[in-house]
DOZA-420421 format. One record per atom (N, C-alpha, C): residue number from 1; residue in three letters; x, y negated, z. Coordinates in steps of 0.02 Angstrom, whole numbers, plus 50000, padded with zeros to 5 digits. Atoms other than C-alpha are relative to their C-alpha. Last residue first. Layout:
BEGIN
> NUM	ala	X	Y	Z
...
***
This chain:
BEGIN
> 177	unk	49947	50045	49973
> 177	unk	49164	50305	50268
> 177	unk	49968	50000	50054
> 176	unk	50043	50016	49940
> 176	unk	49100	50476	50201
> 176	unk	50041	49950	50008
> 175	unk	49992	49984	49936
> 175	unk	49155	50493	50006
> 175	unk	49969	49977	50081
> 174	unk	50066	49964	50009
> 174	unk	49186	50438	49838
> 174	unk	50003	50035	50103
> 173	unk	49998	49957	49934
> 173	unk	49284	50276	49842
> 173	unk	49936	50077	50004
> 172	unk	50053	49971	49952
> 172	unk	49285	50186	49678
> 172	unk	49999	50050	50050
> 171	unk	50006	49924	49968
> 171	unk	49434	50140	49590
> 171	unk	49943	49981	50051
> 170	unk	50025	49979	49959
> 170	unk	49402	49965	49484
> 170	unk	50007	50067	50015
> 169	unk	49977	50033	49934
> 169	unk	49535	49903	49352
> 169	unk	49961	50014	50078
> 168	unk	50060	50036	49952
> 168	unk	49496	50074	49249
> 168	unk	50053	49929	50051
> 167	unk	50026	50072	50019
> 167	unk	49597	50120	49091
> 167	unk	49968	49975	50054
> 166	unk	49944	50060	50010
> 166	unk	49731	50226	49200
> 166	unk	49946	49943	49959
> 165	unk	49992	50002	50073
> 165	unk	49569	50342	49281
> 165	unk	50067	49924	49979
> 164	unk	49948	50066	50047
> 164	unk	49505	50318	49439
> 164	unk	50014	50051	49943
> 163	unk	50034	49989	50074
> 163	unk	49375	50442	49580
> 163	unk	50048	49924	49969
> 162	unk	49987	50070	50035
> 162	unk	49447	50443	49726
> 162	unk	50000	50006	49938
> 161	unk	50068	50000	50058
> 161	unk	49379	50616	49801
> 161	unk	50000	49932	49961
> 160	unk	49978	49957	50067
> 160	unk	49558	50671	49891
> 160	unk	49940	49985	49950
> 159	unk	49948	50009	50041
> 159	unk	49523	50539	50019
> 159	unk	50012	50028	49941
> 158	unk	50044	50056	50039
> 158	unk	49360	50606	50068
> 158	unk	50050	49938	49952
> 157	unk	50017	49976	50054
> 157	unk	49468	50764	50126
> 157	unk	49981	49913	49959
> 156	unk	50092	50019	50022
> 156	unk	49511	50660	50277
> 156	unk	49995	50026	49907
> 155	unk	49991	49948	50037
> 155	unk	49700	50726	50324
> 155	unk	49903	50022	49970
> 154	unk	49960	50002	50034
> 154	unk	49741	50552	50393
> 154	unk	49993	50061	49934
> 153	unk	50006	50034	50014
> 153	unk	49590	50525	50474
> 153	unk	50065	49995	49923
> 152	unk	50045	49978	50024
> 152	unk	49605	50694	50558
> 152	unk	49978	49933	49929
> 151	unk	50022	49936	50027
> 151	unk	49768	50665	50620
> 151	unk	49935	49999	49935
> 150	unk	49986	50019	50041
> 150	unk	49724	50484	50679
> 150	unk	50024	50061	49935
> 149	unk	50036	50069	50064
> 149	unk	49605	50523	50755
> 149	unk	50043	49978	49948
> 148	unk	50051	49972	50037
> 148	unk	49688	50677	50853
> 148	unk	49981	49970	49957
> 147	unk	49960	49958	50033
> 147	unk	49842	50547	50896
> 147	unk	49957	50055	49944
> 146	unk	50004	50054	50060
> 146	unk	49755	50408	50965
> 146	unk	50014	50077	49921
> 145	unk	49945	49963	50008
> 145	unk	49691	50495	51139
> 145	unk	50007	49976	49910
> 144	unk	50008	49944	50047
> 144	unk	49538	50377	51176
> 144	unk	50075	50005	49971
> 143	unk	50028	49927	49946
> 143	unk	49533	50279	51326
> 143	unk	50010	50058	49958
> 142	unk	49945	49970	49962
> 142	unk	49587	50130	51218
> 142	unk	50007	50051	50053
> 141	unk	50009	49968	49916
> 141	unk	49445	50139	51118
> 141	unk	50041	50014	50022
> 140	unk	49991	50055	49972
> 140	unk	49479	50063	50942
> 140	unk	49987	50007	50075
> 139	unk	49938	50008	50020
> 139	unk	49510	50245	50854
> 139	unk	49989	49924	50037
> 138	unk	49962	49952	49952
> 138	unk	49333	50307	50931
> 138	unk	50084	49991	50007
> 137	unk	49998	50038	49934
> 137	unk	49251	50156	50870
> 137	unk	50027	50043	50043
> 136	unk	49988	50054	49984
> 136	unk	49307	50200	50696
> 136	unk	49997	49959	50064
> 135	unk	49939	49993	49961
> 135	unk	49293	50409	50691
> 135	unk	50024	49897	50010
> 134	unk	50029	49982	49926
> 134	unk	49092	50382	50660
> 134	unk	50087	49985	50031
> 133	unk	50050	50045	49956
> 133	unk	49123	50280	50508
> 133	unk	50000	50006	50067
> 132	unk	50074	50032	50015
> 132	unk	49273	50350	50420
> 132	unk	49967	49968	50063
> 131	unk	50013	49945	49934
> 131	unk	49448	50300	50457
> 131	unk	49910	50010	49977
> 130	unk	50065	50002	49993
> 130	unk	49541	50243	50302
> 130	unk	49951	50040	50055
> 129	unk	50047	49924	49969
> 129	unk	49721	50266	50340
> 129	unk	49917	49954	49999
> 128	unk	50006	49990	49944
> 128	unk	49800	50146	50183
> 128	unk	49937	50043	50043
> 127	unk	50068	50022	49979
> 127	unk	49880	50200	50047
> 127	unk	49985	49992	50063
> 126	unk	50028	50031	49914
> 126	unk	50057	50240	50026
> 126	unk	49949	49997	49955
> 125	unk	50021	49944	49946
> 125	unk	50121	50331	49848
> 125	unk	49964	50004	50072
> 124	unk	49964	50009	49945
> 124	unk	50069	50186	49730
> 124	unk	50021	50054	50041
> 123	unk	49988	50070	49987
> 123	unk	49979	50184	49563
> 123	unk	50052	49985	50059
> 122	unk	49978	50032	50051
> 122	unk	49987	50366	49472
> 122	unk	50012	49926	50019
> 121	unk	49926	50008	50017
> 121	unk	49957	50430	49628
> 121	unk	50034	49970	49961
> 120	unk	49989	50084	50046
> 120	unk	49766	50370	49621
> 120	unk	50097	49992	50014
> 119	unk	50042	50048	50060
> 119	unk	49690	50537	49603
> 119	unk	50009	49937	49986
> 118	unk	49958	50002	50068
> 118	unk	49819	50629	49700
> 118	unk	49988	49963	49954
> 117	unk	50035	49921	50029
> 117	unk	49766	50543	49878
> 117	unk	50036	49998	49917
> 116	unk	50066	50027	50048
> 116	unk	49907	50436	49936
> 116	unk	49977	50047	49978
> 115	unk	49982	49983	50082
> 115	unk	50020	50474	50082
> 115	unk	49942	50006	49973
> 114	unk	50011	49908	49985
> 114	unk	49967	50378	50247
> 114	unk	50014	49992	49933
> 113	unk	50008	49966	50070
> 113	unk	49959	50203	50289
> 113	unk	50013	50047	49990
> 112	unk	49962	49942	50006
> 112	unk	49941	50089	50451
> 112	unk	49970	50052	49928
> 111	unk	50027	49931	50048
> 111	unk	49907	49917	50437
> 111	unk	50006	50056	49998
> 110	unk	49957	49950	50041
> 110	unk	49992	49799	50555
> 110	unk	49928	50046	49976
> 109	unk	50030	49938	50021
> 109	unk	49904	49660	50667
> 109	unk	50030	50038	49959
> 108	unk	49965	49994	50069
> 108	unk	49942	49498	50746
> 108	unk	50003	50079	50000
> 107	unk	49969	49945	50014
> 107	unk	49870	49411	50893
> 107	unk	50020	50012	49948
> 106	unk	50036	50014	50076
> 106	unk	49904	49237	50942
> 106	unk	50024	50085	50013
> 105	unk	50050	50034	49987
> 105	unk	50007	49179	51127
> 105	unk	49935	50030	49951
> 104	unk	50025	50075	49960
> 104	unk	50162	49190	51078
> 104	unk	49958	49966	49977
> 103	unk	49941	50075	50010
> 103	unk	50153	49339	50999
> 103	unk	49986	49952	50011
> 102	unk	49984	50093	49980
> 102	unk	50024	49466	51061
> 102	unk	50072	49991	49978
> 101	unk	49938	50030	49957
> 101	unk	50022	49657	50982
> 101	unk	49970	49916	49993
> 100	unk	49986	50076	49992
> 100	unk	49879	49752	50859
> 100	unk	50041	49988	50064
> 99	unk	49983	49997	49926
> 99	unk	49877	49921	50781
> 99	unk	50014	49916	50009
> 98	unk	49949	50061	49983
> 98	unk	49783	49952	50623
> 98	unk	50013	50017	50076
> 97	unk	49974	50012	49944
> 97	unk	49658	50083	50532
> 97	unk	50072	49961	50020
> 96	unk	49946	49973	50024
> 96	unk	49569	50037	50391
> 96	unk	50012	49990	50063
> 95	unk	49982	50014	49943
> 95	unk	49370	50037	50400
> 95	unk	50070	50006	49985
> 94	unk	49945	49954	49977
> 94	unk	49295	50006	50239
> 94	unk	50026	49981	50054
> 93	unk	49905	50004	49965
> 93	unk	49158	49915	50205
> 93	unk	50040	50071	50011
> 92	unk	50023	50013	49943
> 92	unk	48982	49974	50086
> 92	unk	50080	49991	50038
> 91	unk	49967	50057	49969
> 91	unk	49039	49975	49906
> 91	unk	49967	49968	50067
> 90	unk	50066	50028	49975
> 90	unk	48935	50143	49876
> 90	unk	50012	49927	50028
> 89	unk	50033	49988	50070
> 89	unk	49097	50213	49788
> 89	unk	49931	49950	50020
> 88	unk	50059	49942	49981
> 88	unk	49178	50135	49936
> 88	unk	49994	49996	49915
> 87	unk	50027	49996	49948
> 87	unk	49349	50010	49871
> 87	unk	49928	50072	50015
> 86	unk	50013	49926	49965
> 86	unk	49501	50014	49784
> 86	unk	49937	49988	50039
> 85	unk	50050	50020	49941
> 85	unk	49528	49875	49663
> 85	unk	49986	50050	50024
> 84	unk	50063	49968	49998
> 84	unk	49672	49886	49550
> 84	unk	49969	49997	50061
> 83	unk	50039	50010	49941
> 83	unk	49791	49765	49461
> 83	unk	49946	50055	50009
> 82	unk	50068	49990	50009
> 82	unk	49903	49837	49307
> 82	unk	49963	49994	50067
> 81	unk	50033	50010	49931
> 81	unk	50073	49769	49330
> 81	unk	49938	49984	50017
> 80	unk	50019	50048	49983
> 80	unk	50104	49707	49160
> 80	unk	49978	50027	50072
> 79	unk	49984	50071	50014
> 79	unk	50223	49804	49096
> 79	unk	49974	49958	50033
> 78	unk	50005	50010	50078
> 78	unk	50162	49975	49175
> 78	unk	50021	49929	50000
> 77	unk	49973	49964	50050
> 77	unk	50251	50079	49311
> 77	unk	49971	49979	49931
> 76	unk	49940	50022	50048
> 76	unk	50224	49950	49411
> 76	unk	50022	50041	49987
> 75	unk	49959	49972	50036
> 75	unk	50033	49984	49461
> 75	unk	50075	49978	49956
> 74	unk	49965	50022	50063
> 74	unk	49969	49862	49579
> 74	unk	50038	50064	49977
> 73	unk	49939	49974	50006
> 73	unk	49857	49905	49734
> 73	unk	50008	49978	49921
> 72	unk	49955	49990	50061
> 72	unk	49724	49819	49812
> 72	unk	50041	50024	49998
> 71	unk	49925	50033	49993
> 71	unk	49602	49845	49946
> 71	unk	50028	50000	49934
> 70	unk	49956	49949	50038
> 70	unk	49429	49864	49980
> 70	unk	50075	49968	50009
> 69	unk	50054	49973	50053
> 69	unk	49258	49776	50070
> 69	unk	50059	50066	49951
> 68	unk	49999	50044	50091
> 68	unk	49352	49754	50213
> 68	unk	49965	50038	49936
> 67	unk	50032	49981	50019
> 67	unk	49365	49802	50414
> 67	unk	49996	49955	49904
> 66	unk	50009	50031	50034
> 66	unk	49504	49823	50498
> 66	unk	49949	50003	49932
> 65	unk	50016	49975	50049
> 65	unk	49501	49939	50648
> 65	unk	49983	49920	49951
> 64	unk	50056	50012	50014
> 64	unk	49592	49907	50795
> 64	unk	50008	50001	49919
> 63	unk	50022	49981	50039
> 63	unk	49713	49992	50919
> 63	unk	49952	49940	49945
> 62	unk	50045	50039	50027
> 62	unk	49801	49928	51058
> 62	unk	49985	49994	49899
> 61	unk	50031	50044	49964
> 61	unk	49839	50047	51197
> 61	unk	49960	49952	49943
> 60	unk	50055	49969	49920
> 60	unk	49924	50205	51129
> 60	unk	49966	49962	50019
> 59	unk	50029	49919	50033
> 59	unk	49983	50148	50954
> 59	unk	49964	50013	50047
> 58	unk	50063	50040	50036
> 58	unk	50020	49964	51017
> 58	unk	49947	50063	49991
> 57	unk	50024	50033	49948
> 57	unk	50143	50034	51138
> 57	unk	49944	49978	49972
> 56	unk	50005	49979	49933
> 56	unk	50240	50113	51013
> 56	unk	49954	50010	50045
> 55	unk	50088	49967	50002
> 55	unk	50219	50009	50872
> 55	unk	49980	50060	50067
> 54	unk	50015	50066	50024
> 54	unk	50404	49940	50856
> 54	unk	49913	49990	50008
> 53	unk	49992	50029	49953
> 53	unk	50479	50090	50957
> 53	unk	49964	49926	49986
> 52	unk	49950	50039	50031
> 52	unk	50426	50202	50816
> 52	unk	49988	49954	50058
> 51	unk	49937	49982	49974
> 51	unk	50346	50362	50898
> 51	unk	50037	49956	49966
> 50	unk	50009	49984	49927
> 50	unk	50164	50313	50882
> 50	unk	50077	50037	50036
> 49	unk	50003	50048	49973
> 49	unk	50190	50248	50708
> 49	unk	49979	50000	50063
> 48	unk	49952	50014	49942
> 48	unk	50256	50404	50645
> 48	unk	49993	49951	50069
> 47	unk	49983	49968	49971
> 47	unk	50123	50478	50546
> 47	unk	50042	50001	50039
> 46	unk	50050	49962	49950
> 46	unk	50018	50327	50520
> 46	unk	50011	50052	50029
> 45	unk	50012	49948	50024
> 45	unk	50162	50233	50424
> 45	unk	49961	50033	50060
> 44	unk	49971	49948	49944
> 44	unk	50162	50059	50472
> 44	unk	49982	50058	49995
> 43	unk	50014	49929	49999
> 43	unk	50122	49922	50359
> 43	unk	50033	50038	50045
> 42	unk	50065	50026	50006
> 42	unk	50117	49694	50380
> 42	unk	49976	50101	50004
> 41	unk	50018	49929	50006
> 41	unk	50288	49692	50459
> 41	unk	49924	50033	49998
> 40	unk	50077	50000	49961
> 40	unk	50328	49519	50455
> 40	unk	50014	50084	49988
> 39	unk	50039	49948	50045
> 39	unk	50511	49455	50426
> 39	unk	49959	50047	50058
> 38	unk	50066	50020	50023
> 38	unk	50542	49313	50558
> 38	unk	49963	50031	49943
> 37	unk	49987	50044	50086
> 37	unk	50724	49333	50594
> 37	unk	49960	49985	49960
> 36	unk	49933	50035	49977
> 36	unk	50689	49451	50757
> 36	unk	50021	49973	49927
> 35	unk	49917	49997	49949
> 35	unk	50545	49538	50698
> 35	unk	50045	49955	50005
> 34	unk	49923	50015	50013
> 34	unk	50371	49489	50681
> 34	unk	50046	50038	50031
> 33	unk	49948	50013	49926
> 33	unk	50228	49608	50680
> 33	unk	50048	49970	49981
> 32	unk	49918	49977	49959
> 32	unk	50113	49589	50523
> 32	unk	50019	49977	50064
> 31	unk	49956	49949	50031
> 31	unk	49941	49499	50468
> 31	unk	50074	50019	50000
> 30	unk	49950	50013	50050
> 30	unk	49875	49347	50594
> 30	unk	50046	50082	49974
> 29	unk	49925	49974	49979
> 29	unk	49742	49390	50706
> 29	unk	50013	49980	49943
> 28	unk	49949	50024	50039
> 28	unk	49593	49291	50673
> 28	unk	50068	50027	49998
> 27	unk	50008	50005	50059
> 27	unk	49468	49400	50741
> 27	unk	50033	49980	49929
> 26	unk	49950	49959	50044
> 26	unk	49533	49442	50879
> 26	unk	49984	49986	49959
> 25	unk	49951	50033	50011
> 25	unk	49424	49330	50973
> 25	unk	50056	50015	49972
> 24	unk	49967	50022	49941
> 24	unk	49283	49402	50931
> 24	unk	50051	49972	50010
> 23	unk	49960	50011	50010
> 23	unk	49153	49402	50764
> 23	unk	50041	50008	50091
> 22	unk	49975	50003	49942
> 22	unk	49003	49464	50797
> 22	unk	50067	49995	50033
> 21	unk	50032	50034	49961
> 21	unk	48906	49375	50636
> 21	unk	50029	50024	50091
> 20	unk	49967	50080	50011
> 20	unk	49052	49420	50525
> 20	unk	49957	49973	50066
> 19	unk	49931	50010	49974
> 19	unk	49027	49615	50594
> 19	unk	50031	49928	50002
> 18	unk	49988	50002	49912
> 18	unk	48843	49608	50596
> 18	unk	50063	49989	50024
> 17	unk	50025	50030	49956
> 17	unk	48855	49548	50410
> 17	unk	50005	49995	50077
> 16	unk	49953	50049	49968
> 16	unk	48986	49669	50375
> 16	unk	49950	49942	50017
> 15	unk	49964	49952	49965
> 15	unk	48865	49817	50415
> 15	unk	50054	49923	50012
> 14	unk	50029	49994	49922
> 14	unk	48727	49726	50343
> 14	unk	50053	50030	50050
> 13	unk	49954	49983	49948
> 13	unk	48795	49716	50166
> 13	unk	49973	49992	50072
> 12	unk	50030	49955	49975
> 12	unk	48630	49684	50057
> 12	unk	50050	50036	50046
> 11	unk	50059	50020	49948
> 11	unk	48669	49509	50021
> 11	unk	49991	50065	50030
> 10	unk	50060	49989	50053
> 10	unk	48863	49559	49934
> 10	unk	49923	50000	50071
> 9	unk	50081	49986	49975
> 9	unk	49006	49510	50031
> 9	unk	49933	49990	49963
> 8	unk	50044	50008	50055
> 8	unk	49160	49543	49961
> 8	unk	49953	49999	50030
> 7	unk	50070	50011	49976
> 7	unk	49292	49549	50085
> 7	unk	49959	49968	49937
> 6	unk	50075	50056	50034
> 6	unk	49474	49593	49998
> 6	unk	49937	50026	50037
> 5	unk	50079	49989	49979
> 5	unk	49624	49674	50063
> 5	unk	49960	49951	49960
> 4	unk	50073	50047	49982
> 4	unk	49803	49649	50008
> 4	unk	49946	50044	50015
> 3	unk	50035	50067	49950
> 3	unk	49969	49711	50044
> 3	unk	49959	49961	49988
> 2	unk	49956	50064	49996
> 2	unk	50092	49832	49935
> 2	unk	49955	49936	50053
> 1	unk	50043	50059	50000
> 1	unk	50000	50000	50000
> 1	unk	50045	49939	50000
***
């Protein structure tokens, strides 16, 4: 995953409705962990990121789920760095899972990403961990053991059903979110 999201809000979204309308104070976190020299760290691989000293602490305690209509990815294996839109087949949000940390003062959030289903290999090898629906408030519950969820999240069939093709700029999500 090179690093965008997109919110599309279409009238019949209700899901992100409730979510814009219950906005909290996290809301604004700012994208990546700094390090020491001010490069961000906007991804974090989902199978380690509970044993990397940089995420650590975030992994076990501070979890949260990012919510967006899809994401992008860029193909550079062609000239022009073919743009593509990833989102639900049923373009209802996506949950992606994240870990969040304070910096002075402001939070700030990381992405975590997992190896890409086969169907859209051809664009990137990362993607990010899409959690479905029910496993989302179970992955932001700091009471809740991170590791199973993320497991299962990671090895979510519904991934493997990404329906694309090289003429398409839209991939469609087939699957439970």
């Amino acid at each position: 995953m090179c690093g965008r999201y997109f919110i599309y809000k279409e009238p019949e979204d209700q899901d992100l409705t409730d979510y814009l309308r219950k906005l909290n104070r996290y809301a604004g976190m700012e994208w990546g962990f700094t390090l020491p020299g001010g490069r961000r760290v906007i991804n974090a691989r989902g199978e380690s990121a509970g044993e990397r000293p940089l995420f650590r602490d975030s992994f076990a305690a501070r979890r949260c789920a990012v919510l967006a209509s899809g994401y992008y990815e860029w193909d550079h294996n062609t000239p022009a760095h073919a743009k593509y839109a990833i989102r639900a087949r049923d373009r209802r949000p996506i949950y992606m899972a994240g870990l969040y940390r304070m910096e002075e003062d402001k939070p700030v959030f990381s992405i975590l990403t997992r190896p890409v289903a086969p169907a859209i290999s051809f664009i990137h090898h990362r993607m990010p961990v899409i959690l479905p629906r029910d496993a989302a408030l179970l992955w932001i519950d700091p009471d809740q053991n991170p590791a199973p969820i993320m497991a299962r999240a990671i090895d979510d069939v519904a991934a493997e059903k990404m329906f694309s093709g090289p003429e398409q700029t839209m991939i469609d999500w087939e699957g439970e979110m």
